[in-house]
PyMOL Python script that loads the backbone (N, CA, C, O; Angstrom):
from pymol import cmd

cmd.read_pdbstr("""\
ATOM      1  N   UNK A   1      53.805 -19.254  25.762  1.00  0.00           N
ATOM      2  CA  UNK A   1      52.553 -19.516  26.432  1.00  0.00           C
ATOM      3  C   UNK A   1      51.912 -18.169  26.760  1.00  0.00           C
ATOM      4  O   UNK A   1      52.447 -17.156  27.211  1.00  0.00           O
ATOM      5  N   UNK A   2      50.480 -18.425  26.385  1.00  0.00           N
ATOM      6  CA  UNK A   2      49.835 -17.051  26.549  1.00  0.00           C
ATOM      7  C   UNK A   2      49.707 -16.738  28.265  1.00  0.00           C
ATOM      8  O   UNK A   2      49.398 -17.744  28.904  1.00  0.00           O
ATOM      9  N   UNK A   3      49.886 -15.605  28.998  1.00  0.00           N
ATOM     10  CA  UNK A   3      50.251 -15.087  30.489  1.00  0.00           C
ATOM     11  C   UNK A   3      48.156 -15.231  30.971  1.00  0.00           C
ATOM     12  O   UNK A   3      47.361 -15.780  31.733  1.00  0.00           O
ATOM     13  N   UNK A   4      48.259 -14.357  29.930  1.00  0.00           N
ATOM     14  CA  UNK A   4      46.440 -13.610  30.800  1.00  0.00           C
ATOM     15  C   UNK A   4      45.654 -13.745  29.461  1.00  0.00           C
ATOM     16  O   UNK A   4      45.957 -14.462  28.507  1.00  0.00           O
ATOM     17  N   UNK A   5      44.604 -12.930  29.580  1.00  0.00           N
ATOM     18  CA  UNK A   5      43.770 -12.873  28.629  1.00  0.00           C
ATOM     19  C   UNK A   5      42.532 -14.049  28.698  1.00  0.00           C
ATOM     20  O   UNK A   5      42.296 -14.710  29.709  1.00  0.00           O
ATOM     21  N   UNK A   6      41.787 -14.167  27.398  1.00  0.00           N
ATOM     22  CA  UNK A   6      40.859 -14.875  27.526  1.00  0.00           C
ATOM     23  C   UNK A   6      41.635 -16.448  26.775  1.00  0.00           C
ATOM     24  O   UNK A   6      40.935 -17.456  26.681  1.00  0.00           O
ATOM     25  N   UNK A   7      43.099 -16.454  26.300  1.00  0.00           N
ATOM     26  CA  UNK A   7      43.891 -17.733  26.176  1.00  0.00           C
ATOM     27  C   UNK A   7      44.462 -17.764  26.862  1.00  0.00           C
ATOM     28  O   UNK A   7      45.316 -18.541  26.435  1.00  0.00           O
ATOM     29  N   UNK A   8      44.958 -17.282  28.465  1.00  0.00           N
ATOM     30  CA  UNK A   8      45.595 -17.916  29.304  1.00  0.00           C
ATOM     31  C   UNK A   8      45.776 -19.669  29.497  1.00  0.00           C
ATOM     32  O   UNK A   8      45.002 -20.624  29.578  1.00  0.00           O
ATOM     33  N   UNK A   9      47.394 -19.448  29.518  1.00  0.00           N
ATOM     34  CA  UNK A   9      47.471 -21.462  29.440  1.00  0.00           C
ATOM     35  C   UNK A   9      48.025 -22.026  27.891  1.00  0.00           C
ATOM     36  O   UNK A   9      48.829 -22.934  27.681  1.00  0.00           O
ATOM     37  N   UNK A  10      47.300 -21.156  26.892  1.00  0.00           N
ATOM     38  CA  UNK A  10      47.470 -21.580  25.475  1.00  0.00           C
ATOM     39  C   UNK A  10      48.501 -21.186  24.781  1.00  0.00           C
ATOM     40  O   UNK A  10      49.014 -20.070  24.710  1.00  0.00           O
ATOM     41  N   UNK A  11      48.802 -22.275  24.219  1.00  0.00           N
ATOM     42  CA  UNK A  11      50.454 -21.921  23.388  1.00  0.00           C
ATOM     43  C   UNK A  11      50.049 -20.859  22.314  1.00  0.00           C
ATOM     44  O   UNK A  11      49.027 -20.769  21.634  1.00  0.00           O
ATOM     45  N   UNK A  12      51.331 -19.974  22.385  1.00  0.00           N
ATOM     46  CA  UNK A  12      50.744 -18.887  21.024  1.00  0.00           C
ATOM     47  C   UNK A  12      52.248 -18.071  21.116  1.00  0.00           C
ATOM     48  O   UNK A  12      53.008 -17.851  22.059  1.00  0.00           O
ATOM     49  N   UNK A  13      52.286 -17.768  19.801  1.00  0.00           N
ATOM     50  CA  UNK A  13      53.439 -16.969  19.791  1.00  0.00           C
ATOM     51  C   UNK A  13      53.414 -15.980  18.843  1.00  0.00           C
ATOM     52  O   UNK A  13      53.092 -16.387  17.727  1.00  0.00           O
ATOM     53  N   UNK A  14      53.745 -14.343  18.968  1.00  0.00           N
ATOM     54  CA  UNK A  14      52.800 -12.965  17.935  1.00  0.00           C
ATOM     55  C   UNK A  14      51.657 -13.338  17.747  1.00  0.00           C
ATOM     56  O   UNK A  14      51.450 -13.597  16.561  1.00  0.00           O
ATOM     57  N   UNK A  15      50.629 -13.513  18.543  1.00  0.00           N
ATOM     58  CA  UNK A  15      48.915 -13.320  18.000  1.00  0.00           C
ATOM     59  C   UNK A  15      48.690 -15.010  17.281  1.00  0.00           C
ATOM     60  O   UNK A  15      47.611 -15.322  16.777  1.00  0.00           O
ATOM     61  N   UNK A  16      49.441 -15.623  17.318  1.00  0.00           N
ATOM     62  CA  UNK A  16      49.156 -16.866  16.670  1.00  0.00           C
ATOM     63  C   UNK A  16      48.844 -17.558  17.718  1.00  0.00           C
ATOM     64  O   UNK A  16      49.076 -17.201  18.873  1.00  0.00           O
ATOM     65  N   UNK A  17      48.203 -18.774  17.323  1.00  0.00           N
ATOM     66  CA  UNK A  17      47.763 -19.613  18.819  1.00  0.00           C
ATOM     67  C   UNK A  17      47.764 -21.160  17.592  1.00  0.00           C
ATOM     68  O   UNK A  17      47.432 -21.398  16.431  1.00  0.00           O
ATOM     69  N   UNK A  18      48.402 -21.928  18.848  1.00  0.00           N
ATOM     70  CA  UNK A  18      48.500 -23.328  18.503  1.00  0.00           C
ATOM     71  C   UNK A  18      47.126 -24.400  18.666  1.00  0.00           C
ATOM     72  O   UNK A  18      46.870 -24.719  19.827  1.00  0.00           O
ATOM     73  N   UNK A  19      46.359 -24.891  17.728  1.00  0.00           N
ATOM     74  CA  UNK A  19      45.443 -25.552  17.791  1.00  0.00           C
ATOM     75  C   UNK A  19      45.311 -27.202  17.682  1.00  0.00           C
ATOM     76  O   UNK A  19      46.219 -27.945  17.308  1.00  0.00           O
ATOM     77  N   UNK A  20      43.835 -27.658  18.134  1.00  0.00           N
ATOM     78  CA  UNK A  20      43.991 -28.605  17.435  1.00  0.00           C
ATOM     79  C   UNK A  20      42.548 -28.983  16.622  1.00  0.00           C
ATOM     80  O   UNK A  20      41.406 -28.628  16.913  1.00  0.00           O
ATOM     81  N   UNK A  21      42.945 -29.707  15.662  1.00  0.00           N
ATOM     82  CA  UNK A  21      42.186 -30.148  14.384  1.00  0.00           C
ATOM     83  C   UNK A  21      42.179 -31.721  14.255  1.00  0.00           C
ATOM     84  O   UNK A  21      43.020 -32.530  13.864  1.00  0.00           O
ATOM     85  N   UNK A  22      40.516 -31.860  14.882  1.00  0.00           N
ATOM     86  CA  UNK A  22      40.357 -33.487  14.808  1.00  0.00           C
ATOM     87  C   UNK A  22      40.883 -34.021  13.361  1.00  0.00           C
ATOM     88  O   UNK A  22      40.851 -33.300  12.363  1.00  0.00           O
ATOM     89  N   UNK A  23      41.340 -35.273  13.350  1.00  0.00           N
ATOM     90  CA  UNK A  23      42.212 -36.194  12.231  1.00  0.00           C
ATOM     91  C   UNK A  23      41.187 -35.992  11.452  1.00  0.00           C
ATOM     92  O   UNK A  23      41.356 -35.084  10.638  1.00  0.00           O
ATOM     93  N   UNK A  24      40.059 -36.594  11.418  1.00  0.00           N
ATOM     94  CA  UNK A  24      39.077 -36.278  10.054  1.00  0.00           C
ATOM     95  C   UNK A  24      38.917 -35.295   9.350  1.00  0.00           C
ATOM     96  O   UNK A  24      38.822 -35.565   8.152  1.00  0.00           O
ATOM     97  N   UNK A  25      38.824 -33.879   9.707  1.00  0.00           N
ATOM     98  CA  UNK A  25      38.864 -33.008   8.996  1.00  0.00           C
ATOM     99  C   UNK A  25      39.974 -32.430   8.512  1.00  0.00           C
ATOM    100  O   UNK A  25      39.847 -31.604   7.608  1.00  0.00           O
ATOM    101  N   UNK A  26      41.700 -32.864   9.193  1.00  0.00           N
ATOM    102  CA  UNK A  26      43.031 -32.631   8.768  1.00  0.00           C
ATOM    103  C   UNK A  26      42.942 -33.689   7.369  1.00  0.00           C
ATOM    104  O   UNK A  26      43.456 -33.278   6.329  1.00  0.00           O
ATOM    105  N   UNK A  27      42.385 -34.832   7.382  1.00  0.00           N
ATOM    106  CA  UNK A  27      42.469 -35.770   6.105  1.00  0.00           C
ATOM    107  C   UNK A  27      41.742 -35.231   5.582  1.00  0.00           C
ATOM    108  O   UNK A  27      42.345 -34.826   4.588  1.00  0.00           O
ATOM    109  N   UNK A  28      40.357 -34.757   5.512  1.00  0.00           N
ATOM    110  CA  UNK A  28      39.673 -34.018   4.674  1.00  0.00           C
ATOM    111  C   UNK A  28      39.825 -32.740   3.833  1.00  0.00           C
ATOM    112  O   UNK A  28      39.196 -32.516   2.799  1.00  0.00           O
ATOM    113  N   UNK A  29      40.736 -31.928   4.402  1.00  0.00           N
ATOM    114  CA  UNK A  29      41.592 -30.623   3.671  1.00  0.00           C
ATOM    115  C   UNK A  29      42.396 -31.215   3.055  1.00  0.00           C
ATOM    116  O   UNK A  29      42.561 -30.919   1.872  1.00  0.00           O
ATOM    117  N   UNK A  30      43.271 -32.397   3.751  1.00  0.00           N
ATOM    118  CA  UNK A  30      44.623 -32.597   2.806  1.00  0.00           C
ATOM    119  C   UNK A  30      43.636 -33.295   1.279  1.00  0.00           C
ATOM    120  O   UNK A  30      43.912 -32.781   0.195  1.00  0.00           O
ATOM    121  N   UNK A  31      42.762 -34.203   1.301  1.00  0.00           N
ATOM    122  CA  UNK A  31      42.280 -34.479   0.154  1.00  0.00           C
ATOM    123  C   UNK A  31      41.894 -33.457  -0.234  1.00  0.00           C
ATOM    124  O   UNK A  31      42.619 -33.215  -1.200  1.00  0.00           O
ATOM    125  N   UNK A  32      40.860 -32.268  -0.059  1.00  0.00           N
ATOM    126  CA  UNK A  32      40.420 -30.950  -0.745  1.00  0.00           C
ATOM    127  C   UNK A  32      41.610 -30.635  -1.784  1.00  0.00           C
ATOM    128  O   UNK A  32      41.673 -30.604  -3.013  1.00  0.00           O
ATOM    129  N   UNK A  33      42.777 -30.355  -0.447  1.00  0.00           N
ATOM    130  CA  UNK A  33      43.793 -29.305  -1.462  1.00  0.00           C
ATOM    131  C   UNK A  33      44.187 -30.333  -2.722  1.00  0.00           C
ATOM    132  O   UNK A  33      43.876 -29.863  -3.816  1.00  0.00           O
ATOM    133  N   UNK A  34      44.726 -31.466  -2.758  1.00  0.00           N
ATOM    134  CA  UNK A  34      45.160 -32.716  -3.569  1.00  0.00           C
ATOM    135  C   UNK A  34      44.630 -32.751  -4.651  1.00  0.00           C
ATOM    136  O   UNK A  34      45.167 -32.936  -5.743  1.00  0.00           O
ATOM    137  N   UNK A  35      43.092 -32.503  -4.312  1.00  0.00           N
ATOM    138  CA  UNK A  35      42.526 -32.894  -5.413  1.00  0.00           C
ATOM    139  C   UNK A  35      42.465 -31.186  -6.448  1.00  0.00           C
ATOM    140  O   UNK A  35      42.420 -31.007  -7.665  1.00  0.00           O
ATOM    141  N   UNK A  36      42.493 -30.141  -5.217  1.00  0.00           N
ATOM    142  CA  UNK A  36      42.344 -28.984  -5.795  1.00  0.00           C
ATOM    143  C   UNK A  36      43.606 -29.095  -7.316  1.00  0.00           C
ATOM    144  O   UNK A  36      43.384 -28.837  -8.499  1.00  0.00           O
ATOM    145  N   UNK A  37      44.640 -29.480  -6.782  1.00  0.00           N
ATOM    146  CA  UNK A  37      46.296 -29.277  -7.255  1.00  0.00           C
ATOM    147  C   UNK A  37      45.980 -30.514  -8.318  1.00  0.00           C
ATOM    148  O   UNK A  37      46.621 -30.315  -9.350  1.00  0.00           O
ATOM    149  N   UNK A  38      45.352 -31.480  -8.372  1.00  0.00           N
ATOM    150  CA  UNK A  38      44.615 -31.864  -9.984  1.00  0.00           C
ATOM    151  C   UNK A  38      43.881 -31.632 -10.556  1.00  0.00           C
ATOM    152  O   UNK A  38      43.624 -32.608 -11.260  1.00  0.00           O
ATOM    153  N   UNK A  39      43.348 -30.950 -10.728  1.00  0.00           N
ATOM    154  CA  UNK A  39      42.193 -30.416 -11.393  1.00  0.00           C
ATOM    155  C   UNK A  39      43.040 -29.296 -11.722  1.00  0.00           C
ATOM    156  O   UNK A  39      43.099 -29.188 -12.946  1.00  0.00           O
ATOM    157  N   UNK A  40      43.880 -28.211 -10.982  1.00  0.00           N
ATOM    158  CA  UNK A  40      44.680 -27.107 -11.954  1.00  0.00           C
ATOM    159  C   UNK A  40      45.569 -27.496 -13.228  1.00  0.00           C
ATOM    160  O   UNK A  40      45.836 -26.856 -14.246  1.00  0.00           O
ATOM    161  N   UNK A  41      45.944 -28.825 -12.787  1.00  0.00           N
ATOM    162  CA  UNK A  41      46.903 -29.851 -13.283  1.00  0.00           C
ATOM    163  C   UNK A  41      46.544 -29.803 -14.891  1.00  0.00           C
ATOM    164  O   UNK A  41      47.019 -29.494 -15.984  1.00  0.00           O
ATOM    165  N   UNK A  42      45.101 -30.445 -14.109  1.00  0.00           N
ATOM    166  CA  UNK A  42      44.484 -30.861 -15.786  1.00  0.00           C
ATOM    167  C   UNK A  42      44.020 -29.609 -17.106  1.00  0.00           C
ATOM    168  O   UNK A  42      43.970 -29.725 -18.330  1.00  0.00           O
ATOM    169  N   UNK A  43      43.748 -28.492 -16.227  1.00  0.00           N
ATOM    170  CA  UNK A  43      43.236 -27.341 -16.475  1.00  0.00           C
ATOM    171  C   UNK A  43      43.890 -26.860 -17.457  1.00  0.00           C
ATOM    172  O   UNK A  43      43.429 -26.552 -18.556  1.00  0.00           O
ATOM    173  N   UNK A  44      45.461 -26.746 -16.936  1.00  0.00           N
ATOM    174  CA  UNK A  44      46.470 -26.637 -17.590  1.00  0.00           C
ATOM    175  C   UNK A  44      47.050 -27.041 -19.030  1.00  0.00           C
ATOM    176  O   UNK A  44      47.391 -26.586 -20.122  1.00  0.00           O
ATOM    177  N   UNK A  45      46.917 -28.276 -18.228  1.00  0.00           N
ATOM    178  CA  UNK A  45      47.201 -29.319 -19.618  1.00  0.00           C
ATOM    179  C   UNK A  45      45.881 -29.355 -21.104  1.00  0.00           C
ATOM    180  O   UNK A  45      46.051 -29.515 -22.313  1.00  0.00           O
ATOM    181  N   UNK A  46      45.009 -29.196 -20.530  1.00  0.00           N
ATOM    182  CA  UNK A  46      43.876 -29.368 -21.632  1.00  0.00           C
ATOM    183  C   UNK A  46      43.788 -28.072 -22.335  1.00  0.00           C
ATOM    184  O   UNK A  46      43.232 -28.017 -23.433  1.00  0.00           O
ATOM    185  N   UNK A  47      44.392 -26.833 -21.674  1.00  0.00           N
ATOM    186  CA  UNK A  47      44.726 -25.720 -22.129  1.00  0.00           C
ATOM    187  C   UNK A  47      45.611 -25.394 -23.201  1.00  0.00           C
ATOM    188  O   UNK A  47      45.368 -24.538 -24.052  1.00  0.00           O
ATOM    189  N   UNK A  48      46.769 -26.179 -23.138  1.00  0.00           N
ATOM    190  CA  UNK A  48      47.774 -26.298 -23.372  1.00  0.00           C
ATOM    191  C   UNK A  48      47.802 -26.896 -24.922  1.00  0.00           C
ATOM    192  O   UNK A  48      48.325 -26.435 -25.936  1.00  0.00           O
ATOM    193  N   UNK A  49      46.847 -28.393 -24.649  1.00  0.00           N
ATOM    194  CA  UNK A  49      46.394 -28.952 -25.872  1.00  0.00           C
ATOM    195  C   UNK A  49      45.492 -28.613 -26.846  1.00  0.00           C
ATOM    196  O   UNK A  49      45.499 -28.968 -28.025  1.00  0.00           O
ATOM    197  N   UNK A  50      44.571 -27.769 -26.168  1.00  0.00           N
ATOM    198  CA  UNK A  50      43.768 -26.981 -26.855  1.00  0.00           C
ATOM    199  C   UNK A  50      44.438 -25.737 -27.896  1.00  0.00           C
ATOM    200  O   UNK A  50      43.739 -25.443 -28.865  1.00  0.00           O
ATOM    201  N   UNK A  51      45.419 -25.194 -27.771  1.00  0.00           N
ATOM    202  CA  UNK A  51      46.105 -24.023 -28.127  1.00  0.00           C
ATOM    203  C   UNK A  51      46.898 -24.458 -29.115  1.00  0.00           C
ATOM    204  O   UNK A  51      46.954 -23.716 -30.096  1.00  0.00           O
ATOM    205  N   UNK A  52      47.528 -25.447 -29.141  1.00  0.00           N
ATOM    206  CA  UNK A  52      48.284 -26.420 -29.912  1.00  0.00           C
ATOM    207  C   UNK A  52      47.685 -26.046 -31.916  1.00  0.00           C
ATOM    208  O   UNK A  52      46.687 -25.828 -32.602  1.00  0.00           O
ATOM    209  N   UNK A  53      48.465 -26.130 -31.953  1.00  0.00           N
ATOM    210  CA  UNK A  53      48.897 -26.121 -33.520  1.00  0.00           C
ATOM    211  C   UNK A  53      49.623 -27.108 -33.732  1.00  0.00           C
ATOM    212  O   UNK A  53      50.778 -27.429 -33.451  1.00  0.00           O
ATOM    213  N   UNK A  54      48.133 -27.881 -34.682  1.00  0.00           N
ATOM    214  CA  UNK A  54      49.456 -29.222 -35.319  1.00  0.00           C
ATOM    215  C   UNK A  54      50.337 -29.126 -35.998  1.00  0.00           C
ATOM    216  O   UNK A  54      50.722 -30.289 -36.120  1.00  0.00           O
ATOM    217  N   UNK A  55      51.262 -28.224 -36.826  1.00  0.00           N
ATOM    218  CA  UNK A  55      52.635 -27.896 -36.861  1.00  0.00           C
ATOM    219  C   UNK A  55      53.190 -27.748 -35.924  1.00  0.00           C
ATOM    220  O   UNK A  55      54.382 -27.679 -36.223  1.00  0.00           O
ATOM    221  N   UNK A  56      53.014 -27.618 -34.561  1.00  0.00           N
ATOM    222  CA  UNK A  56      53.803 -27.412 -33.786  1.00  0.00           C
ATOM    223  C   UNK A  56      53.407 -27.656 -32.422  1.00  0.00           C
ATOM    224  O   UNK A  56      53.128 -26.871 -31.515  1.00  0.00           O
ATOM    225  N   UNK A  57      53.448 -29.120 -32.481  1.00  0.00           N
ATOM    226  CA  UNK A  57      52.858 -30.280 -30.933  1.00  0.00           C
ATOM    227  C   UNK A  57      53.799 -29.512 -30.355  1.00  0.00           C
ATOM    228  O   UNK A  57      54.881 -29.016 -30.670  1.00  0.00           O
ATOM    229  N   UNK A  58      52.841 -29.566 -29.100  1.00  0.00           N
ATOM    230  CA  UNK A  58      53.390 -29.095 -27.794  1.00  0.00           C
ATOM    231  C   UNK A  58      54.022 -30.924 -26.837  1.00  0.00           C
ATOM    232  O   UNK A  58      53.508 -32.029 -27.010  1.00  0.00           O
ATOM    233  N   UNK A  59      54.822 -30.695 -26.219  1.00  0.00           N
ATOM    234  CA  UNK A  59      54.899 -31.452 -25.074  1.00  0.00           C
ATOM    235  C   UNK A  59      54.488 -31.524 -24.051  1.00  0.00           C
ATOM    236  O   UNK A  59      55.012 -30.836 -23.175  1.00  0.00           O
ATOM    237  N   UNK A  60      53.389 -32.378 -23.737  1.00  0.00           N
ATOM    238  CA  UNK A  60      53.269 -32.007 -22.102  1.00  0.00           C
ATOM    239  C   UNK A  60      53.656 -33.178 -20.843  1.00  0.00           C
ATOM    240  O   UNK A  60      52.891 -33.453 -19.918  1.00  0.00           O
ATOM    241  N   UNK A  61      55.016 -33.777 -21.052  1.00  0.00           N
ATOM    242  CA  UNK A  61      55.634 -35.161 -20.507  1.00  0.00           C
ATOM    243  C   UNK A  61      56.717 -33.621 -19.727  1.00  0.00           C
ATOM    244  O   UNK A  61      57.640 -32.973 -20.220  1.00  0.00           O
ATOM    245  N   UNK A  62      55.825 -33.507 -17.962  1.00  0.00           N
ATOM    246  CA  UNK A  62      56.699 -33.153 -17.252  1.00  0.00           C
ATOM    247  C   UNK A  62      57.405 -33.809 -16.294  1.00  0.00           C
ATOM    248  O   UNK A  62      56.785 -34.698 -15.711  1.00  0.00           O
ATOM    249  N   UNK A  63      58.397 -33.638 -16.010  1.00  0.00           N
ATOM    250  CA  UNK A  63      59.035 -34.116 -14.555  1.00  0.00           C
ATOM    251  C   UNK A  63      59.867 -32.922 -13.874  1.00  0.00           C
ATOM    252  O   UNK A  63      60.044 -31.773 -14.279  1.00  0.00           O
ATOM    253  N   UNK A  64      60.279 -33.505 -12.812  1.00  0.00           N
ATOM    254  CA  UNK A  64      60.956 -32.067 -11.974  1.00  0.00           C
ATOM    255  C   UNK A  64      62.100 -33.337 -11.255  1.00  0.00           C
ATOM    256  O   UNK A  64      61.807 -34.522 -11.414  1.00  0.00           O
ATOM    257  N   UNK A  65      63.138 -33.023 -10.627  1.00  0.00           N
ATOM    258  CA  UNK A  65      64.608 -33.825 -10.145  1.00  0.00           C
ATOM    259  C   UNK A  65      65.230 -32.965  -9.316  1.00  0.00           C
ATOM    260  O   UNK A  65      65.385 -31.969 -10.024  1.00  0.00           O
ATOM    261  N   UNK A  66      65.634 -32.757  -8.372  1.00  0.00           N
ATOM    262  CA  UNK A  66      66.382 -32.486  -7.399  1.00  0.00           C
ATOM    263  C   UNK A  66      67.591 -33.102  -6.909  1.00  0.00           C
ATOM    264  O   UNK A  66      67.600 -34.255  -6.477  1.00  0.00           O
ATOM    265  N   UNK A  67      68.554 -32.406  -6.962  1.00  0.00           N
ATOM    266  CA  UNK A  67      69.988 -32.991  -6.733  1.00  0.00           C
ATOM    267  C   UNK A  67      70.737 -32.402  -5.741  1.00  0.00           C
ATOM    268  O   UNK A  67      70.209 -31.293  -5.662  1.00  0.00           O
ATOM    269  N   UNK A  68      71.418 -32.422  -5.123  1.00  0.00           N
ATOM    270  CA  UNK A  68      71.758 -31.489  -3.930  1.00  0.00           C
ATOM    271  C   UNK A  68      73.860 -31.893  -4.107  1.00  0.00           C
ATOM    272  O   UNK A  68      74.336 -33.018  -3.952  1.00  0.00           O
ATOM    273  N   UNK A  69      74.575 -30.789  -4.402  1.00  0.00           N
ATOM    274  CA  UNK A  69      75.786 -31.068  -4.559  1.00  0.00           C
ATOM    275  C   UNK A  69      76.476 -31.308  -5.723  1.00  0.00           C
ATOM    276  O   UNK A  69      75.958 -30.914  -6.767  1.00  0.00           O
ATOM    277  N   UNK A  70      77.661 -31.937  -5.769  1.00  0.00           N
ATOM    278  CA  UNK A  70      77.854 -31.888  -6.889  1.00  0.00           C
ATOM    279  C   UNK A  70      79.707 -32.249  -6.917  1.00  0.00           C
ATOM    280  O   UNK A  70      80.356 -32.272  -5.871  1.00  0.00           O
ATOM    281  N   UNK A  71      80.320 -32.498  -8.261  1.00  0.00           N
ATOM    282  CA  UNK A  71      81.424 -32.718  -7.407  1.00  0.00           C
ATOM    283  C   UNK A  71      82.685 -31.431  -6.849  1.00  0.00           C
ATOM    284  O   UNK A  71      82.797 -30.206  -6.882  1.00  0.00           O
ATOM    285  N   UNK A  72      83.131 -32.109  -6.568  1.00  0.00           N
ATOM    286  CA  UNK A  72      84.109 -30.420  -5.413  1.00  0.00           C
ATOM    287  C   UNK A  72      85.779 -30.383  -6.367  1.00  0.00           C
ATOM    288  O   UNK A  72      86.453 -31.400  -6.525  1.00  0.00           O
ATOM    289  N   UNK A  73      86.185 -28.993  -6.901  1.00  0.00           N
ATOM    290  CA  UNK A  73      86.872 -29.291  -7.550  1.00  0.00           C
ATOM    291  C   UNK A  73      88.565 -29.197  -6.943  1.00  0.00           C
ATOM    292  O   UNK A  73      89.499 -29.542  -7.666  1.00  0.00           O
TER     293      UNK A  73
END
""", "prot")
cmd.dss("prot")
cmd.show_as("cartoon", "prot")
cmd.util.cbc("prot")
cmd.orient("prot")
């Protein structure tokens, strides 16, 4: 908690200060970025297909999997 200053009272910790951000505009960034992160998506991909040599199709069927462990010997 900030002591003095002109944030006295306000949570903050190193120069950072804890805010708040009405719900509408927190849903409104999270769609911004979402949509930002498709459109690179596609960017990508149409890039990708574009460059392509039909001797030599590219794949673009990604996935990603996470596994944690494994067995113990």
């Amino acid at each position: 908690m900030v002591e003095d200053g002109k944030f006295k009272g306000v949570i903050g910790v190193g120069g950072l200060l804890l805010a708040r951000v009405p719900e509408e505009i927190a849903q409104a960034r999270s769609k911004f970025y979402a949509d930002k992160a498709l459109e690179r998506d596609e960017a990508v991909k149409t890039d990708l297909l574009r460059d392509q040599h039909p001797s030599m199709p590219i794949n673009v069927d990604r996935s990603s999997r996470v596994t944690f462990g494994g067995k113990k010997s």
